[in-house]
C-alpha positions in Angstrom: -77.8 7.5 -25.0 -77.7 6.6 -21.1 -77.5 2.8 -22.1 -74.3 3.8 -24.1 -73.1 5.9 -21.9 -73.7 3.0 -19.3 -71.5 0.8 -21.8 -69.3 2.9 -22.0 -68.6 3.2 -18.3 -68.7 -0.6 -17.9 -65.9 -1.2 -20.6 -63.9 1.2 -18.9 -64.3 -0.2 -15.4 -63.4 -3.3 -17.2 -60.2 -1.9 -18.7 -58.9 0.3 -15.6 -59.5 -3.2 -13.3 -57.8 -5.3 -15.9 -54.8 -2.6 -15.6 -54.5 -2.7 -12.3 -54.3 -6.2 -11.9 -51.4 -6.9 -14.9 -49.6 -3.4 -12.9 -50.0 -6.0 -9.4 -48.7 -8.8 -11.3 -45.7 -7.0 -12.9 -44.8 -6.0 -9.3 -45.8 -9.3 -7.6 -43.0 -10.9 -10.3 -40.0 -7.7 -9.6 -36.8 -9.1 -7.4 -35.7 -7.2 -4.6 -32.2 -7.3 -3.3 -31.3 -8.3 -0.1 -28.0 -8.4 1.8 -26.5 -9.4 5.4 -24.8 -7.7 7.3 -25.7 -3.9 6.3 -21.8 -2.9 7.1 -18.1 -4.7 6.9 -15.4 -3.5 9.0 -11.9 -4.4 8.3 -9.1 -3.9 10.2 -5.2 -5.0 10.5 -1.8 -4.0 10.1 0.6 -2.5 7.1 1.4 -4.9 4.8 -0.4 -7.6 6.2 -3.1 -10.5 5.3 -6.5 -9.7 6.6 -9.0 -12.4 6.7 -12.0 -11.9 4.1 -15.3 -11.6 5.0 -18.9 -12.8 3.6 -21.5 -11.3 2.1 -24.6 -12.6 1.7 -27.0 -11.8 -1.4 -30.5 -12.8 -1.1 -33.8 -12.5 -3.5 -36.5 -10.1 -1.4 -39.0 -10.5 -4.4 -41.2 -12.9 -6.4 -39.1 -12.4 -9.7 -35.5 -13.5 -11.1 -32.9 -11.2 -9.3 -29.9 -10.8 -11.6 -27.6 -8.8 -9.9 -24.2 -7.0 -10.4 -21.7 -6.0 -7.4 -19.0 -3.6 -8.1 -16.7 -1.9 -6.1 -15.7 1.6 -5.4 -12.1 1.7 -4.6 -8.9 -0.7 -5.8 -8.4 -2.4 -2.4 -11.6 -3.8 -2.2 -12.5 -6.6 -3.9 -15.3 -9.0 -4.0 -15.8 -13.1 -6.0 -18.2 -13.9 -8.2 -19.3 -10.4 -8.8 -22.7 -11.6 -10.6 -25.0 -13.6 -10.0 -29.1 -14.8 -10.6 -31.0 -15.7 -7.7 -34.6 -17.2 -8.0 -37.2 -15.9 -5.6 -36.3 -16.8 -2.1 -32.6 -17.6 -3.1 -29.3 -16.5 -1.5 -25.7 -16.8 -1.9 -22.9 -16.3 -0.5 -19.8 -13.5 -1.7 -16.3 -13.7 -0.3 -15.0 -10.1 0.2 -11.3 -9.2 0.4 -9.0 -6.4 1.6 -5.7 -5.7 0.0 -3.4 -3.6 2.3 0.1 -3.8 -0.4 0.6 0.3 -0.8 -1.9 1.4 1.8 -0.3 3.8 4.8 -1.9 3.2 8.3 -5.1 5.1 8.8 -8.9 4.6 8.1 -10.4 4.0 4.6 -13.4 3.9 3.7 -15.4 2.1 0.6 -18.5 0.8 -1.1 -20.1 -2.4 -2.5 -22.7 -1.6 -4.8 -25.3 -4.3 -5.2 -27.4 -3.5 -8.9 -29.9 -5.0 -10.5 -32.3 -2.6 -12.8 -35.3 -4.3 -12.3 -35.0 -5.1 -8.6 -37.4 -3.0 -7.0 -35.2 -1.2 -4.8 -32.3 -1.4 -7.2 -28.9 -0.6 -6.0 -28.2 -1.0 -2.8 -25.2 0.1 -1.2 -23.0 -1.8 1.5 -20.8 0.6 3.5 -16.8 -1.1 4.1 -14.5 0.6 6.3 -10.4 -0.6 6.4 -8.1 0.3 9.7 -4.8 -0.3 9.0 -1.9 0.7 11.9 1.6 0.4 11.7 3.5 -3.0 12.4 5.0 -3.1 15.9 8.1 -4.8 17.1 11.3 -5.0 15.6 11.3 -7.0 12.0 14.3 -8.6 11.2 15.0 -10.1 7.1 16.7 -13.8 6.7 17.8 -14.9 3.2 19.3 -18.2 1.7 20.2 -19.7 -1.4 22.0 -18.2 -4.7 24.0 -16.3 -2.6 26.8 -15.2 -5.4 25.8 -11.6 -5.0 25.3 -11.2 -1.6 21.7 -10.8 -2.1 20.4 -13.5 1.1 22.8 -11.4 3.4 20.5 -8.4 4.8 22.6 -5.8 6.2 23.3 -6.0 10.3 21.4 -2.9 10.8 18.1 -3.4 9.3 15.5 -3.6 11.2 11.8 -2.8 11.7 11.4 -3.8 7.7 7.5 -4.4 6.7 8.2 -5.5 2.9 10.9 -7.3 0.9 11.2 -7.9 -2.3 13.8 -10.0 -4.6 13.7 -13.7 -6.1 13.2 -14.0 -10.0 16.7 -13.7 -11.9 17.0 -11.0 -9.5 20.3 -10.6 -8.2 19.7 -8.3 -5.7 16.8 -7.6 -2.5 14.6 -4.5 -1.4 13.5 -3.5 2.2 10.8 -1.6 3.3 11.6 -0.2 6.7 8.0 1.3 8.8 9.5 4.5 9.2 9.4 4.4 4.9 12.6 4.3 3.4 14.3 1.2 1.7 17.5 -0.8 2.0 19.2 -2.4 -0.5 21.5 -5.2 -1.1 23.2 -7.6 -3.4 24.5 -6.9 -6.6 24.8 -3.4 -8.2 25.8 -3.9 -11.7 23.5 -1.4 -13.1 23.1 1.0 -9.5 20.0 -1.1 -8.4 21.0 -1.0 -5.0 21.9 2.4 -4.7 18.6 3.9 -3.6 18.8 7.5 -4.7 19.4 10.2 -1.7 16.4 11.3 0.1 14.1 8.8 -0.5 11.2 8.8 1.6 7.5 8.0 2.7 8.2 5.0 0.3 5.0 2.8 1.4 5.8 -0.5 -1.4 8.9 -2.1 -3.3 9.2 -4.3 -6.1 12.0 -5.4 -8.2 12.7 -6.5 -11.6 15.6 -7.9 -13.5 18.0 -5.1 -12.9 16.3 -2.8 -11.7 14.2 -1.4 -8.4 11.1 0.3 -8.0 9.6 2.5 -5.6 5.8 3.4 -4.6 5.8 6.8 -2.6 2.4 7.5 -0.1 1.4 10.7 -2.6 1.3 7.9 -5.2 4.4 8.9 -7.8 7.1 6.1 -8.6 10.8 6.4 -7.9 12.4 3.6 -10.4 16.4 3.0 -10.6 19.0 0.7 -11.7 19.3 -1.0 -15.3 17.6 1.1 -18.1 18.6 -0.2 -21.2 14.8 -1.0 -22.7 13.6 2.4 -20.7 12.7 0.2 -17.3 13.2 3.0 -15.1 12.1 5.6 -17.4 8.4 6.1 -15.6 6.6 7.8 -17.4 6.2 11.9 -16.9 2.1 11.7 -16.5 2.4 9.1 -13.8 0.3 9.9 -10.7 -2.2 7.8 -8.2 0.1 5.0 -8.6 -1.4 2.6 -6.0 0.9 -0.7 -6.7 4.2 -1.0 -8.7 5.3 -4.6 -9.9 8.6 -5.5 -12.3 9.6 -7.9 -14.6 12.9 -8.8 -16.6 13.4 -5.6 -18.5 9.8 -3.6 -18.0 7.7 -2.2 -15.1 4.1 -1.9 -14.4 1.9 0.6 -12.4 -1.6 0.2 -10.8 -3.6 3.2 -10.6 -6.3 4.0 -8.4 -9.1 4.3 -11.0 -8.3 0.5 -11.8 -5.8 0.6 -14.5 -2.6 -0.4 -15.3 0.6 1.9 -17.0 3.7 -0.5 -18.5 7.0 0.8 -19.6 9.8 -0.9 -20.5 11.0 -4.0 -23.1 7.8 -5.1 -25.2 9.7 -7.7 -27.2 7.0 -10.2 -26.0 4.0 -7.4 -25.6 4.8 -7.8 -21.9 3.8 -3.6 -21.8 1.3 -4.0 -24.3 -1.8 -3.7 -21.4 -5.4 -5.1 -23.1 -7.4 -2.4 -23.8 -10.3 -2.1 -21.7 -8.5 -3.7 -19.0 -10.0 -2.3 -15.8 -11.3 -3.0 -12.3 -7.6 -4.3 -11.3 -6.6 -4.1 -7.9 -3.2 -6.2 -7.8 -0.5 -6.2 -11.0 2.8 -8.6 -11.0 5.8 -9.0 -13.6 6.9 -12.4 -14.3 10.2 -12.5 -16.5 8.7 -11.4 -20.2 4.9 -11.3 -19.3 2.7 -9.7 -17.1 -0.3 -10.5 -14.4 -3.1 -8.4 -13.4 -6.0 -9.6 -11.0 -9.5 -7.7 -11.2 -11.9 -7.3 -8.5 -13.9 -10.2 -9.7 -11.4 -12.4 -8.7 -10.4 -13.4 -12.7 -7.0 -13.7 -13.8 -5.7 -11.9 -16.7 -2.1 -11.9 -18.4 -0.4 -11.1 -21.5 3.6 -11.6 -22.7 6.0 -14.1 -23.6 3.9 -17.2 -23.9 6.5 -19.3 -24.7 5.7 -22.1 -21.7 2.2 -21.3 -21.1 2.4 -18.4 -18.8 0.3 -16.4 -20.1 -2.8 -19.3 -20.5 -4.5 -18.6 -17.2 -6.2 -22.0 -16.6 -10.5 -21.8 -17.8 -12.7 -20.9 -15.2 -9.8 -19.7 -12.8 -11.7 -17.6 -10.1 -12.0 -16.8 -6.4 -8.2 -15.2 -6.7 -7.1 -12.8 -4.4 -3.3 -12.7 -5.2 -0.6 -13.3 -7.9 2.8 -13.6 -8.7 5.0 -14.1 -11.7 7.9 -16.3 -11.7 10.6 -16.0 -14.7 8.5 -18.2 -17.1 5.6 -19.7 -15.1 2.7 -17.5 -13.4 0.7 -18.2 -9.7 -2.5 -17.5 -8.3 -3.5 -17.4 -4.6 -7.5 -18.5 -4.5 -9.7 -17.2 -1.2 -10.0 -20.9 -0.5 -6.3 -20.5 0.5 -5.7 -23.2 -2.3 -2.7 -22.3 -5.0 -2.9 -22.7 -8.9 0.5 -22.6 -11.3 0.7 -22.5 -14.9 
């Protein structure tokens, strides 16, 4: 009986050692996730480029770290958002600010770095954004088409921190710092007759006909040309961070990521993907429409008549767009430009 019990004993010394040293190996093989610096602090002006900043992802453990970054708030964007990095391993993230419908104070945001089988899986990386108010006196110049008027900025505007116009716009918005707008060029439709009291207006855009305006507690203000319900935002519209228009419809960013259309949808220029999330920046071309996500893709959907809408394979690294009448643009971090 003492012999078995003996045995017993033994086998399970045997077993509980045997345990212990697969539990060591599992761990010995787990990634950890490792990132320089611990903090990013941005800071600039309204309505101004601020350089990007890098992020550097490393492997802490012995195992495969595959690893997600997402962020927490629509200015904040980040390239390559995944990634696998072999034991050791480290690569590097370009991180980007976008000030367009931010007012001048402190923000503040967050990168989360995941991975569910990193050992100390997520990690969070703190980003801060200052913005102040543009100083000096801004003065507007225009040329070409100038039929309408539209390249001749009144002789009174001054201290402007946006424009908008171009496209088969006939017409030009300002954004003055003490936020309201100016208007010129042709008023066919009443698009330069920015309603009475407008105020704390913090972005512009402009589509065909019509003008659009982003207010600081994040409602819309659209006028101008109506006649396929282009200025007819919607009743339920709120946390508008970005407004964007194209030929005959309009488009809305919110601050949870998404993006509200209204308008003509002759082409399915308002007919948004579904899913579609994680934007931070929407444009209008003429018929189709542009939205850029935080991992730096592309994605678009309209009038595809010339290829507008085909955003070019493997397109990434973007931190801007526009939309021209039938052709679209992307801005890459690289400071390089792509057109199709």
């Amino acid at each position: 009986m003492h012999q078995g019990l003996a045995g017993f004993l033994a086998r399970s010394a045997l077993l509980l050692g045997l345990s212990l040293w697969v539990a060591a190996g599992l761990r010995a093989e787990a990634a950890g996730i490792g990132y320089d610096p611990s903090a990013l602090t941005f800071s600039g002006q309204v309505f101004s480029a601020i350089a990007p900043q890098t992020l550097t992802v490393s492997n802490a453990g012995d195992g495969t770290l595959n690893y997600t970054i997402a962020s927490s708030v629509f200015w904040l964007s980040v390239s390559n958002s995944s990634g696998a990095l072999a034991s050791g391993e480290s690569t590097q993230h370009m991180v980007c600010v976008a000030t367009r419908g931010l007012a001048a104070r402190t923000y503040s945001g967050q990168l989360t770095i995941s991975d569910p089988a990193a050992t100390n899986n997520p990690q969070v990386v703190g980003v801060a954004l200052t913005l102040t108010n543009l100083v000096g006196v801004m003065a507007v110049d225009g040329w070409g088409d100038n039929n309408y008027g539209q390249c001749n900025p009144p002789g009174d505007l001054s201290n402007a921190v946006a424009i908008a116009g171009g496209g088969s716009s006939v017409h030009t918005l300002a954004l003055r710092s003490d936020g309201t707008v100016a208007a010129w060029g042709s008023s066919t439709y009443g698009q330069t007759n920015v309603p009475v009291g407008l105020t704390n207006v913090v972005a512009v855009a402009v589509g065909g006909y019509h003008s659009l305006a982003l207010r600081s507690d994040g409602t819309v203000m659209a006028w101008g040309r109506n006649s396929k319900g282009q200025t007819n935002v919607p009743a339920w519209m709120a946390n508008v961070v970005g407004v964007a228009g194209g030929q005959y419809h309009s488009l809305a960013l919110r601050g949870n990521g998404t993006v509200a259309a209204w308008g003509s949808s002759t082409y399915g220029q308002t007919n948004v993907p579904v899913g579609l999330n994680n934007v931070v920046g929407v444009e209008g071309g003429g018929d189709h429409s542009l939205a850029l996500r935080g991992d730096g893709t592309v994605m678009a959907w309209g009038q595809n008549n010339y290829g507008q809408t085909n955003v070019p394979v493997g397109l990434s690294n973007v931190v801007a767009v526009a939309g021209g009448h039938e052709y679209s643009l992307a801005l890459r971090s690289d400071g390089t430009v792509v057109a199709w």
